[in-house]
C-alpha positions as CSV (number, residue, x, y, z in Angstrom):
1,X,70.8,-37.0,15.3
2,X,67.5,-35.9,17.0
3,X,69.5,-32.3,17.1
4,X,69.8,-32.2,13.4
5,X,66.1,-33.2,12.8
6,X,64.8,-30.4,15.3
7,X,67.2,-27.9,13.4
8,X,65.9,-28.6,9.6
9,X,62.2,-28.7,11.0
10,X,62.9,-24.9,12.4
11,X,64.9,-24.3,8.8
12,X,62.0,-25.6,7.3
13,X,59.5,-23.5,9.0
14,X,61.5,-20.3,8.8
15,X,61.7,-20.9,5.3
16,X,58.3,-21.4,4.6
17,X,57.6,-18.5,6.7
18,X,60.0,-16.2,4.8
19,X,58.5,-17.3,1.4
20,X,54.2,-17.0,2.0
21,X,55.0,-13.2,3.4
22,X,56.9,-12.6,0.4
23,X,54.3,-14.0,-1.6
24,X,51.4,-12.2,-0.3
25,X,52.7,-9.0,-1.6
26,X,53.9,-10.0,-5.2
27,X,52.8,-8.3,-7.9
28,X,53.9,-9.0,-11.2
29,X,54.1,-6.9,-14.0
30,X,53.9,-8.3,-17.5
31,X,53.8,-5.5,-20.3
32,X,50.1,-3.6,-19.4
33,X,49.0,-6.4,-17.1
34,X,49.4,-7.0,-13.5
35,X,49.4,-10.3,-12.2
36,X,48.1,-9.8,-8.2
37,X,49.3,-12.9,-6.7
38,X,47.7,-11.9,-3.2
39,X,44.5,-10.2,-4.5
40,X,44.4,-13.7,-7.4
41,X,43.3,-10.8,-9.9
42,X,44.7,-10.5,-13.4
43,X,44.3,-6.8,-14.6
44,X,45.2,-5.8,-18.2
45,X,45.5,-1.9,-18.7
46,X,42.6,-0.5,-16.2
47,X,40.5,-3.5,-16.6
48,X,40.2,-6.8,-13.7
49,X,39.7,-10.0,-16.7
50,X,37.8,-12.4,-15.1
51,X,39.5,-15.8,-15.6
52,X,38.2,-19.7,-14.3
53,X,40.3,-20.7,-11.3
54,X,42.6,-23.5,-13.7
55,X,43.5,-20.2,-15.8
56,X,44.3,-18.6,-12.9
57,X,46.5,-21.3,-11.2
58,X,48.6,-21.6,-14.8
59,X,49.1,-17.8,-14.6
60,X,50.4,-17.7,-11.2
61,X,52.3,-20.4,-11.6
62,X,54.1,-19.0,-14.0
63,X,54.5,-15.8,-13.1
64,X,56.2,-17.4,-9.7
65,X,58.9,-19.1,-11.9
66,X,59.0,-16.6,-14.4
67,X,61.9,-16.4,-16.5
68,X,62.6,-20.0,-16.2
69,X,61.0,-22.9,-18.6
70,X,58.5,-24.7,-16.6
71,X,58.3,-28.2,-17.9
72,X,55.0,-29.6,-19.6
73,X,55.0,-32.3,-17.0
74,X,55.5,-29.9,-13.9
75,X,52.3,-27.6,-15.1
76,X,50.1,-31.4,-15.0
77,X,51.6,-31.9,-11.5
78,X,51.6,-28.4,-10.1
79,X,48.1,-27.2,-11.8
80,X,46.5,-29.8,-13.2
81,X,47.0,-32.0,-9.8
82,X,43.9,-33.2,-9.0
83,X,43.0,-34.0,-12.8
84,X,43.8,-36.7,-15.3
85,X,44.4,-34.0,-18.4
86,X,46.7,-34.7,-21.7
87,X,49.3,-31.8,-22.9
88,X,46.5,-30.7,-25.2
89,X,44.9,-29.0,-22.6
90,X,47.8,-27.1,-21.4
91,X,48.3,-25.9,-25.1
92,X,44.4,-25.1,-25.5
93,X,44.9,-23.0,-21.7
94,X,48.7,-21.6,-23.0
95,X,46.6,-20.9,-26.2
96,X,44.0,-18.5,-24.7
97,X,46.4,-16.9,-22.1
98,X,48.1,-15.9,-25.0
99,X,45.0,-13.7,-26.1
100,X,45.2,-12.0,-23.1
101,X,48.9,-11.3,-22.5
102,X,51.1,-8.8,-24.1
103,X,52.0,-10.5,-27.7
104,X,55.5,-13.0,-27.3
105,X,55.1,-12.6,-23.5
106,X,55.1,-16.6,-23.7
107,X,57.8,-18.3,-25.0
108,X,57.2,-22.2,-26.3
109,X,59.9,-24.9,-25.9
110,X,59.0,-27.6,-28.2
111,X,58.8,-30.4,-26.8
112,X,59.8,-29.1,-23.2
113,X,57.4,-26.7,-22.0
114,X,56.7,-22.8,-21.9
115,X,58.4,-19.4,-20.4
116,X,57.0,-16.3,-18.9
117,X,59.6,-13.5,-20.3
């Protein structure tokens, strides 16, 4: 038993080696803008757009699982975390990251939550 408990703590750690190297050279490309995971700079066309760090975390967020739905209730765990906020504020922040995306760049799941394309 102790065996198997020393080998998922090396998985573990190999794993989360593996995945913060990968991540600290992601860029993501959505339309004209580049999301600069490792830099935390959102450039659109030739131009850095300052954003506040809670816009930032919802962009990286989803640009990590992009493709995928990310529920309404994962985005108040995973970047709203240390907040008491109501899904009004993740449409008012899904809202104005929409003025600075590509147009239809995010999708809205009524009821569910939203997608990166």
């Amino acid at each position: 038993m102790e065996e198997l408990i020393l080998r998922i703590k090396a998985l573990l750690r190999r794993v989360n080696r593996e995945s913060e190297s990968a991540e600290d050279k992601r860029f993501i490309a959505v339309g004209d803008c580049l999301i600069d995971l490792n830099r935390r700079v959102f450039i659109r066309g030739d131009e850095e757009i300052p954003v506040s760090r809670r816009m930032w975390d919802l962009i990286a967020y989803l640009a990590r699982n992009r493709g995928r739905v990310v529920e309404k209730r994962e985005l108040l765990e995973k970047v709203w975390y240390d907040a008491y906020v109501t899904e009004d504020v993740i449409r008012a922040y899904i809202k104005e990251l929409r003025k600075i995306l590509p147009p239809n760049s995010i999708e809205t799941f009524k009821g569910r939550g939203y997608r990166l394309k």
